[in-house]
C-alpha positions in Angstrom: 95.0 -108.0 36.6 96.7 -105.2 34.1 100.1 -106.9 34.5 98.4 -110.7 34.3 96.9 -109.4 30.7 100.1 -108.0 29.6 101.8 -111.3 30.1 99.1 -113.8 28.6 97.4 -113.0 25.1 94.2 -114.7 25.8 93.4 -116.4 29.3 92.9 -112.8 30.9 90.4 -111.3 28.2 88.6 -115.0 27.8 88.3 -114.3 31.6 87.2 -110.9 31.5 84.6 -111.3 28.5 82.9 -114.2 30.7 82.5 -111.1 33.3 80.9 -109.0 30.8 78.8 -111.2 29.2 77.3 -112.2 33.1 77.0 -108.8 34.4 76.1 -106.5 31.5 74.3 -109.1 29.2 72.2 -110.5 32.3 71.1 -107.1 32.8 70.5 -106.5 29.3 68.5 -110.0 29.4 66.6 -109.2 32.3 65.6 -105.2 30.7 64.8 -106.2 27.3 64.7 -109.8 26.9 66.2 -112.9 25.3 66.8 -110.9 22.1 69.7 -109.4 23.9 72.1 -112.3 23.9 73.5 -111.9 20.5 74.6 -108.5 21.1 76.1 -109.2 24.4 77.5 -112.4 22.8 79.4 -110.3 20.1 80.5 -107.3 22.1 81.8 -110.2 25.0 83.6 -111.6 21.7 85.3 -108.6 21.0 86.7 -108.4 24.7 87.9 -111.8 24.2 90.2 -110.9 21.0 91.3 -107.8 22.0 94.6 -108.6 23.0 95.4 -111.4 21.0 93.8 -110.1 17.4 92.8 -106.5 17.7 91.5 -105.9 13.9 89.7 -108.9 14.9 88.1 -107.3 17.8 87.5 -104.1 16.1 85.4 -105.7 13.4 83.5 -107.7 16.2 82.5 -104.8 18.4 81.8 -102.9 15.0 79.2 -105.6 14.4 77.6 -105.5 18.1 76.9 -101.6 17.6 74.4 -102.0 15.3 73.2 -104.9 15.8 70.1 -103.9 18.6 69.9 -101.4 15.7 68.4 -104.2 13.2 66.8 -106.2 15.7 64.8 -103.1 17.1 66.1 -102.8 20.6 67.3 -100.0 22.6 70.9 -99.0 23.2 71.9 -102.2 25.4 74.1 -102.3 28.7 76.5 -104.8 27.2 77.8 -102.7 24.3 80.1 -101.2 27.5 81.8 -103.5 26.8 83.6 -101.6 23.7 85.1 -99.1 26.4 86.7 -102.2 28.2 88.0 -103.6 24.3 89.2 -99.8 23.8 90.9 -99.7 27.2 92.6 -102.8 26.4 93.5 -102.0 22.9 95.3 -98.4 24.3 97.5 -99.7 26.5 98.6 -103.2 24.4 97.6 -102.4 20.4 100.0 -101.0 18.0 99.7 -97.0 17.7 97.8 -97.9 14.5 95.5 -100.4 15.6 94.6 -97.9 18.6 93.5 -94.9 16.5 91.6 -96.9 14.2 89.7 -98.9 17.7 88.8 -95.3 19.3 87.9 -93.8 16.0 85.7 -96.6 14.5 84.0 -96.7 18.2 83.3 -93.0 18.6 81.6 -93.0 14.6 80.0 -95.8 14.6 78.7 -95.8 17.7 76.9 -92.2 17.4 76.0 -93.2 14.3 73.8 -96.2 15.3 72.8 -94.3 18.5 71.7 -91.7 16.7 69.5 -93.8 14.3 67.7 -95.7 17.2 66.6 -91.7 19.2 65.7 -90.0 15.9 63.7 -93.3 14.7 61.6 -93.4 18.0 57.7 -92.1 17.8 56.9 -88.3 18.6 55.9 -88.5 22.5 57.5 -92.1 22.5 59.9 -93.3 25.4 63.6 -94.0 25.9 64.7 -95.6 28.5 61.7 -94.3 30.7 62.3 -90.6 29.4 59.5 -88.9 27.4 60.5 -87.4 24.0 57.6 -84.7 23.0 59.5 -83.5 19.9 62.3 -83.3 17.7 64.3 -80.7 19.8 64.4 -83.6 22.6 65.3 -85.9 20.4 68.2 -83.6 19.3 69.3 -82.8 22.5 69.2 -86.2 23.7 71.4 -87.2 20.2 74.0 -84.5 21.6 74.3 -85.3 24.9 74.7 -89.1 24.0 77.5 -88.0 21.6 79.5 -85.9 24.5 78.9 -89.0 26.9 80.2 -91.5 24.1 83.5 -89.6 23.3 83.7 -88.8 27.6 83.4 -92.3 28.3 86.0 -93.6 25.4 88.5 -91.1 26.0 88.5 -91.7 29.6 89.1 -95.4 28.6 91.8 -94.0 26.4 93.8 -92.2 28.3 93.3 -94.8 31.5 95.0 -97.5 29.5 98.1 -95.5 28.5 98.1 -94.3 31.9 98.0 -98.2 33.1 100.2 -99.0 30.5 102.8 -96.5 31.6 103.1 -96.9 34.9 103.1 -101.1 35.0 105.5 -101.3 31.7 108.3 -98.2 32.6 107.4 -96.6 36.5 109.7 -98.1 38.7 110.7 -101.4 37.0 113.8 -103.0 36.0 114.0 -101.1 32.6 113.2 -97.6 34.5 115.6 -98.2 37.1 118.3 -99.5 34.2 118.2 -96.2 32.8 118.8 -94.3 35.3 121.5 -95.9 36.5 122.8 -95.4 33.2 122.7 -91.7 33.9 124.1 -91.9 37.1 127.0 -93.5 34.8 127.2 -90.9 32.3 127.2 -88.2 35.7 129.6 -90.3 37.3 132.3 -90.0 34.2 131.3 -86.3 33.7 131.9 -85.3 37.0 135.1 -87.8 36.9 136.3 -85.9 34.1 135.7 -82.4 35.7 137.7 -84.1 38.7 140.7 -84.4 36.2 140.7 -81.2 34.8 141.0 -79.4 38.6 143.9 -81.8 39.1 145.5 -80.4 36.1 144.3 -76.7 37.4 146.2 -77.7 40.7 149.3 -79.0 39.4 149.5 -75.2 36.9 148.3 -73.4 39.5 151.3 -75.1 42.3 154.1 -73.6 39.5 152.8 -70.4 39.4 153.2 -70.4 43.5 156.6 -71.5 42.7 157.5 -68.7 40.2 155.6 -66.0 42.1 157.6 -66.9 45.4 160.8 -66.6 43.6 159.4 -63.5 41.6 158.7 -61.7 45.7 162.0 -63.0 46.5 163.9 -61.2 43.6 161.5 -58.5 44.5 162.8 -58.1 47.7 166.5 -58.5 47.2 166.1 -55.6 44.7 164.4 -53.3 47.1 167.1 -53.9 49.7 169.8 -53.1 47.3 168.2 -50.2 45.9 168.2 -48.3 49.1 172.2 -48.0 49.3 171.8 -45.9 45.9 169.6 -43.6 46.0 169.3 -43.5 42.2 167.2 -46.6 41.9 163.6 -46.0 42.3 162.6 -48.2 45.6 159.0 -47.0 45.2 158.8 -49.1 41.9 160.5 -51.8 43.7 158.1 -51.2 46.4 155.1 -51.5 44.1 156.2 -54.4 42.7 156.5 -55.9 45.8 152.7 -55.5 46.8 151.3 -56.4 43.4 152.8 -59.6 43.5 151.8 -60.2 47.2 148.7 -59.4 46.3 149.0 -62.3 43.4 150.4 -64.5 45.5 147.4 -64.5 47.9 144.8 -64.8 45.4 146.6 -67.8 44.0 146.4 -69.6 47.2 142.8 -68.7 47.4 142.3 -70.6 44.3 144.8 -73.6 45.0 142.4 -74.0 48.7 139.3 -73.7 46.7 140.1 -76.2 44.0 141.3 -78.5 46.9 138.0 -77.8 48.8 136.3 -79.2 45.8 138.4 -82.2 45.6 136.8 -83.0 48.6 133.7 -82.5 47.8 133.4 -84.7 44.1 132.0 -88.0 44.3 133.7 -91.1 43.8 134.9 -91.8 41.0 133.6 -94.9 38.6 136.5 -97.8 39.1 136.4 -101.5 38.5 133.8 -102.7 41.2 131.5 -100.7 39.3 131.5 -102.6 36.6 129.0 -105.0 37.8 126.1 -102.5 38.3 127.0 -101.5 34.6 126.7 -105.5 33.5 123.3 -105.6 35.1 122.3 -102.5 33.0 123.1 -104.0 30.1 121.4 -107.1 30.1 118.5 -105.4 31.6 118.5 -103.9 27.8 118.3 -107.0 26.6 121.5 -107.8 25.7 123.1 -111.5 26.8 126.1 -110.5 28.2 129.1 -112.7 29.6 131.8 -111.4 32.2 135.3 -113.6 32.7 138.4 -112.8 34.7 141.3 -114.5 34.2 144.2 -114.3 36.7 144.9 -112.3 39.8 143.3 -108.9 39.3 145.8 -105.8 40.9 144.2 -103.3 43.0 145.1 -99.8 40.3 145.1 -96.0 41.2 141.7 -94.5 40.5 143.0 -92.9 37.7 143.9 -96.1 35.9 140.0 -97.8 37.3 138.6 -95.2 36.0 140.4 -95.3 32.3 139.7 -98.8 32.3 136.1 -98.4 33.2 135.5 -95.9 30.4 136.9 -98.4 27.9 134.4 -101.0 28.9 131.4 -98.8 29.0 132.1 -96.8 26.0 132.5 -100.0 24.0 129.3 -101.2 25.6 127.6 -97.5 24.9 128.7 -98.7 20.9 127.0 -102.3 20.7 123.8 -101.0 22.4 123.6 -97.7 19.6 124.7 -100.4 16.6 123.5 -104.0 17.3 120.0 -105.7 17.7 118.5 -106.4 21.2 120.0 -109.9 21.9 123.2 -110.0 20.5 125.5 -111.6 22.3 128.6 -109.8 24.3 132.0 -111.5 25.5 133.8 -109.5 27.9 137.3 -110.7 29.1 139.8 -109.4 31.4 142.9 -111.0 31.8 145.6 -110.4 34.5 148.9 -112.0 33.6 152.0 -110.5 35.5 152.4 -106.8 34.5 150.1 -107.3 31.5 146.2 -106.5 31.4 144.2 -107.3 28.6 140.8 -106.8 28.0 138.9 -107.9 25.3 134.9 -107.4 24.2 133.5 -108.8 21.7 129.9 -109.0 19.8 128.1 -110.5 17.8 126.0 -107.8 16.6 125.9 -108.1 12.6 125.3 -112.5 13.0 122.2 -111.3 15.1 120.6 -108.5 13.2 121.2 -111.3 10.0 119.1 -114.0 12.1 116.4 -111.5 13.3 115.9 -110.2 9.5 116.5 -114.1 8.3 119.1 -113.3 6.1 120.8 -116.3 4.6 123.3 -114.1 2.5 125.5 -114.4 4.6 129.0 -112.5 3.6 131.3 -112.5 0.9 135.1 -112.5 0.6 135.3 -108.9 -0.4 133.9 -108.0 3.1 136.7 -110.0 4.5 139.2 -108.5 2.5 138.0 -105.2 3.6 138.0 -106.1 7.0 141.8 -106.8 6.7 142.9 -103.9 5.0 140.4 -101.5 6.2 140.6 -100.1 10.1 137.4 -99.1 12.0 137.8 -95.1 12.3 135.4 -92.6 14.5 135.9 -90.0 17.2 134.8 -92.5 20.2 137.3 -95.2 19.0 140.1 -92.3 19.0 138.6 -91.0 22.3 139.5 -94.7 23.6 143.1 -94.8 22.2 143.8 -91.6 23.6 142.7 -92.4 27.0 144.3 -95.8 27.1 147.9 -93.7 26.1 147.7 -92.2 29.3 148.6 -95.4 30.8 150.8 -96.8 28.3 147.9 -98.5 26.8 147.1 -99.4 23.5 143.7 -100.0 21.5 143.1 -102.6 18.5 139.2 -102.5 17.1 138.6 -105.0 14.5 135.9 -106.1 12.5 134.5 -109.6 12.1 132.7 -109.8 9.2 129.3 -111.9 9.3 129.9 -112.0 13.1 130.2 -108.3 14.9 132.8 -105.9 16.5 135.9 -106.7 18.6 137.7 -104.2 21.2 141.0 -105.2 22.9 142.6 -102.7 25.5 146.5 -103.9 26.3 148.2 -102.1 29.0 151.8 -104.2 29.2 153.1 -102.2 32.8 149.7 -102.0 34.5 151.7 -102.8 37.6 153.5 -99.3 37.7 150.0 -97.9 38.2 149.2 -100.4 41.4 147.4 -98.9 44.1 150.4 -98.0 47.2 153.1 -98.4 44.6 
């Protein structure tokens, strides 16, 4: 029901106002008679607009408050049907239209119920209860007050709750985001990965020069013990302090192996997929073409050319509208891969806003002479160096953002080679 009033504006409430006005406005009519039906008429309206024109509906059920007020009835069952408007209003209404639903129904409902115990006879009835006095009346005023703003806020809190769960718990968007944190983990710990090989590859020198180091060591004690001028203690010392280095350095190399091991796989080309799914699950239209006979790369390579992709994507998604359009290429051609992605970013924000001014020449001139600078486009180049790659950002005025990655001797970086 929740999710079948999310997606339509009015069948749902029509539906749910003809409920109200059959249950609580029969019992109202059966209670207090035919001068019921134009409250329960008005407060069934109010259900009816409340997803489709909520000002509408909070004037409506503002109306239905008071009206058993003028016509001399009691409190009637049918003005529930504000909590129901107010539960629908929470979860669907703008943040605005919310506060001003809850608040107008909290006032100007104790207002009017207020009026209707205070006007009633001394030793008159309400509802079957006998009120001798003032002092009942009052404390029947206050606990109708505490049971208005319990009720409501319950209603409240229940449709944000509702709203919550159906709209972000478990669907497409929740699970899109996380698995956009599993990326950002995934690169992290990728990166952490490459800093222990670099650890590894210092660490296997210093084995080197610390063997040679005991070597030397040991040549010199030998020799020092035909003269018995040269100190073979010292030599002796030396010896142990660098055995003693020695070992600790092979502690580390097997521990920085061990975790090796242990790191998870790194992001490579086959992931890229999951991360296209992500992204139009954003909202974005996104189009994916290979060209040629993609090579199989080292996972350092994968990895450097997955980063390229999603830190471009990471930039449309923080600078362009929801809906812009994304081109993604890769091209294989003999040694040579090429990837391109493109947006369109700036034509989409200019529709959505309905901008008809366009762009001038002096943004084209500036787009020739002037090249895109930041720390995440540098961040790019410098990882595409690492495979002889280079990085060309352009922009397209009136149009969006271009990226092109060209790595001319991907094949020296083939998987087995």
């Amino acid at each position: 029901m929740f999710l079948w009033i999310r997606d339509q504006r009015w069948l749902p409430t029509i539906l749910l106002a003809g409920l109200c006005l059959l249950v609580l406005g029969g019992a109202d009519l059966l209670i207090q008679g035919p001068m019921t039906i134009a409250t329960s008429l008005i407060i069934a309206a109010s259900v009816a607009l409340s997803r489709g024109l909520p000002y509408v509906s909070i004037g409506v059920f503002s109306i239905g408050t008071f009206v058993p007020l003028f016509l001399g009835l009691e409190p009637q069952l049918s003005q529930l049907g504000t909590t129901i408007t107010l539960l629908i209003l929470s979860s669907f209404a703008d943040t605005s239209q919310r506060w001003v639903g809850f608040t107008s129904n909290i006032v100007l409902g104790s207002i009017a119920y207020s009026v209707v115990v205070i006007q009633l006879p001394d030793s008159g009835t309400f509802y079957g209860l006998i009120l001798p006095d003032n002092e009942s009346k009052l404390a029947l005023v206050l606990a109708g007050f505490v049971a208005l703003i319990a009720v409501n806020a319950n209603a409240w809190f229940i449709g944000r709750l509702l709203y919550t769960r159906v709209t972000h718990v478990g669907t497409n968007l929740d699970r899109t985001i996380l698995n956009q944190q599993i990326a950002d983990s995934q690169l992290a710990l990728a990166e952490q990965d490459k800093r222990f090989g670099i650890a590894r590859d210092v660490n296997d020198v210093l084995l080197e020069q610390v063997s040679a180091t005991m070597s030397a060591a040991e040549a010199g004690l030998y020799a020092s013990k035909t003269d018995p001028n040269v100190a073979p203690r010292l030599l002796e010392s030396l010896l142990e302090g660098v055995k003693k280095s020695y070992l600790e350095i092979r502690r580390l190399s097997d521990l920085l192996e061990l975790q090796k091991e242990k790191a998870l796989a790194l992001p490579s080309l086959r992931d890229l997929k999951s991360l296209f799914v992500s992204f139009r699950e954003y909202g974005y239209k996104l189009v994916f073409r290979e060209h040629g006979q993609p090579i199989k790369l080292v996972a350092g390579a994968e990895l450097i050319v997955y980063r390229i992709v999603f830190e471009a994507l990471e930039n449309i998604r923080q600078h362009t509208p929801v809906g812009t359009e994304v081109d993604i290429d890769f091209m294989w051609q003999g040694s040579i891969l090429q990837i391109t992605v493109k947006d369109n970013g700036e034509e989409t924000l200019r529709n959505q806003s309905k901008d008809k001014s366009g762009y001038s020449i002096q943004d084209d001139q500036k787009a020739l002479v002037e090249r895109p600078v930041g720390a995440g486009l540098t961040t790019m180049q410098e990882r595409a160096s690492l495979y002889e790659g280079t990085m060309d950002f352009v922009r397209v005025p009136g149009v969006g953002f271009n990226v092109s990655a060209s790595f001319p001797d991907i094949t020296n970086y083939a998987e087995g080679k």
